[in-house]
Short mmCIF file of the C-alpha atoms (twelve columns), coordinates in Angstrom:
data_MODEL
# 
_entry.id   MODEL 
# 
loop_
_atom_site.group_PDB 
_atom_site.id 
_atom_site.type_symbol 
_atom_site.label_atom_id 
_atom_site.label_alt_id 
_atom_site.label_comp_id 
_atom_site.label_asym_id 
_atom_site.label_seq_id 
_atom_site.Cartn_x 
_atom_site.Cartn_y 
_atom_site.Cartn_z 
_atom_site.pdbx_PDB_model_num 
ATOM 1  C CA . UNK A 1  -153.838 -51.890 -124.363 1 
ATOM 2  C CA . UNK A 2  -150.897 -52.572 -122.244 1 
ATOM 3  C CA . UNK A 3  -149.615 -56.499 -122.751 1 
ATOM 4  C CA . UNK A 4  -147.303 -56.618 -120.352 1 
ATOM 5  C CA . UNK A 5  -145.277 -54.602 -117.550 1 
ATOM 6  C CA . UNK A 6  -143.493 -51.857 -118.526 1 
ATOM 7  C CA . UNK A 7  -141.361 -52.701 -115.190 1 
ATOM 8  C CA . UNK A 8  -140.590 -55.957 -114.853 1 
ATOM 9  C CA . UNK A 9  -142.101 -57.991 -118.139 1 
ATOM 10 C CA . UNK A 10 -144.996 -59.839 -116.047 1 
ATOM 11 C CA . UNK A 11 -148.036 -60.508 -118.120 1 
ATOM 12 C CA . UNK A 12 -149.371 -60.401 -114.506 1 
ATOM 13 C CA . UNK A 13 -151.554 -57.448 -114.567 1 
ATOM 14 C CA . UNK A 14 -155.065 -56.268 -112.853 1 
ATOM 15 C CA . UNK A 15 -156.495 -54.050 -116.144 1 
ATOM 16 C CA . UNK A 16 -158.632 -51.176 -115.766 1 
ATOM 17 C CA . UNK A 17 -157.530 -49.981 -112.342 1 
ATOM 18 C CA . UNK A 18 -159.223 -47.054 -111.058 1 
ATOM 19 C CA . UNK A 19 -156.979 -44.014 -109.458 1 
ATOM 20 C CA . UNK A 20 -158.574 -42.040 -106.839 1 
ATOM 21 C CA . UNK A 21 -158.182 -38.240 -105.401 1 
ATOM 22 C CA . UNK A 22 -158.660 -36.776 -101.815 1 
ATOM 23 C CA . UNK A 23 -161.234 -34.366 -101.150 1 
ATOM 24 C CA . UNK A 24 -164.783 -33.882 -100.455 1 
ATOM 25 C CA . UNK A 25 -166.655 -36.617 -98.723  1 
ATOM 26 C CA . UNK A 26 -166.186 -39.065 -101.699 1 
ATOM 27 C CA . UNK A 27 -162.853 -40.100 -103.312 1 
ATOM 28 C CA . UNK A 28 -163.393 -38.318 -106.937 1 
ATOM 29 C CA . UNK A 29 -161.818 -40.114 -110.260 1 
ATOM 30 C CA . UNK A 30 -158.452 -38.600 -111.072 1 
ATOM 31 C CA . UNK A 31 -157.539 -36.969 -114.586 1 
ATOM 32 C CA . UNK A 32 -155.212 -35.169 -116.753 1 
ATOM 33 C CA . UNK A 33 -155.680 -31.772 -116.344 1 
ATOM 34 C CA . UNK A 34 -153.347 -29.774 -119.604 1 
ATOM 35 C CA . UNK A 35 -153.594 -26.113 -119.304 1 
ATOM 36 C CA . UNK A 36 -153.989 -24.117 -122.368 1 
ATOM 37 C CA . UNK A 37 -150.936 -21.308 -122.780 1 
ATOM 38 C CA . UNK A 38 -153.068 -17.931 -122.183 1 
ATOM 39 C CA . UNK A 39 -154.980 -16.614 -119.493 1 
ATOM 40 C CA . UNK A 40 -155.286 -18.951 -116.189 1 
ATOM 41 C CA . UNK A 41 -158.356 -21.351 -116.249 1 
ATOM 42 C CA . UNK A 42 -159.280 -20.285 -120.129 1 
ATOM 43 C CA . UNK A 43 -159.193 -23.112 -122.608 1 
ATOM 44 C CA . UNK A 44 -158.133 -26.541 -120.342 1 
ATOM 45 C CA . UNK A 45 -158.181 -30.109 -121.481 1 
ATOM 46 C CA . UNK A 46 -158.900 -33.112 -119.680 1 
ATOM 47 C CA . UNK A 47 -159.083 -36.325 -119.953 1 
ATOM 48 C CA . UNK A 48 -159.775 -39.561 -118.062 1 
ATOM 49 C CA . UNK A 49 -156.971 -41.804 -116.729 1 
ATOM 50 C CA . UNK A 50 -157.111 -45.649 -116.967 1 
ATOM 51 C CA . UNK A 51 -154.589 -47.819 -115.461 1 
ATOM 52 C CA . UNK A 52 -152.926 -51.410 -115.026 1 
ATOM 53 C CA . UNK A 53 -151.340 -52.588 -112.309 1 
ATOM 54 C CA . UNK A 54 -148.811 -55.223 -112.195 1 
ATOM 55 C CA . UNK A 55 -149.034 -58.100 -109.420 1 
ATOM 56 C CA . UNK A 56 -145.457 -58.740 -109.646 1 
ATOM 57 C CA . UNK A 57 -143.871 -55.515 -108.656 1 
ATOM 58 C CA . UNK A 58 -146.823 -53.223 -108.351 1 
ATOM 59 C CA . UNK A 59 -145.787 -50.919 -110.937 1 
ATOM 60 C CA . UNK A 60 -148.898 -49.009 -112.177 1 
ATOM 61 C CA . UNK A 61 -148.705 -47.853 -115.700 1 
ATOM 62 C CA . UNK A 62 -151.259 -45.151 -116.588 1 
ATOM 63 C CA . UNK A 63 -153.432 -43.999 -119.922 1 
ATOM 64 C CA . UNK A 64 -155.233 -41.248 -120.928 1 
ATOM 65 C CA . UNK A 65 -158.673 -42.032 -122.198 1 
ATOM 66 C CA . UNK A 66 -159.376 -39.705 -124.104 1 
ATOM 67 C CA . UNK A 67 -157.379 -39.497 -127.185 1 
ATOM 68 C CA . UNK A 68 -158.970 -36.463 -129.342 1 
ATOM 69 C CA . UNK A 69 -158.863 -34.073 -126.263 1 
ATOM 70 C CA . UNK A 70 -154.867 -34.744 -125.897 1 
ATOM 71 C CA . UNK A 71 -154.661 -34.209 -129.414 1 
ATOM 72 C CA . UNK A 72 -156.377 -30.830 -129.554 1 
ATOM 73 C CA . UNK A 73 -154.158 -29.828 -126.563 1 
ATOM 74 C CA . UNK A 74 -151.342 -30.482 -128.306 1 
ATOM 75 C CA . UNK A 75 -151.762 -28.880 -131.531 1 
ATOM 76 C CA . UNK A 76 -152.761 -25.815 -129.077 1 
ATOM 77 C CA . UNK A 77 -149.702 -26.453 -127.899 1 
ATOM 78 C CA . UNK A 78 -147.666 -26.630 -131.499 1 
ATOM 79 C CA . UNK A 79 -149.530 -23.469 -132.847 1 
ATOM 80 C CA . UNK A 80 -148.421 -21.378 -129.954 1 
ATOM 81 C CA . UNK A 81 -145.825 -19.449 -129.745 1 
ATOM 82 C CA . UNK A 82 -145.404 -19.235 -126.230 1 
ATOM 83 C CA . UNK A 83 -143.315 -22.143 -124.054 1 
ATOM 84 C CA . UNK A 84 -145.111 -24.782 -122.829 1 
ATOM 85 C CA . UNK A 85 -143.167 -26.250 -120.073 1 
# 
């Protein structure tokens, strides 16, 4: 959990802030999209973001929330031989 800004140092921060997309008639919750290395669309991993947002300088620092999907992405990524950008 994030203590303080990552900005400025405030301890000043709104937790849990929610981050918001365009599109459709109703805002949708954003997330980390990772695309697997492979054919387009096959094999993606996403997760939920979480954020806090600091009332001193408004810097927003933002989490994944899900920990084991980011992992398996990554050691997709690792065992792979082609170049992730």
């Amino acid at each position: 959990m994030t203590q303080q800004c990552a900005a400025c140092g405030s301890k000043e921060l709104l937790r849990r802030t929610r981050l918001f997309k365009r599109g459709g008639w109703f805002p949708g919750e954003v997330s980390l999209d990772v695309p697997s290395p492979g054919f387009a669309g096959s094999g993606n991993f996403r997760s939920g973001l979480r954020a806090a947002t600091c009332v001193t300088c408004g810097h927003v620092q933002v989490h994944a929330t899900d920990l084991v999907e980011l992992r398996r992405a990554y050691e997709q990524q690792q065992s792979n031989s082609l170049s992730v950008a």
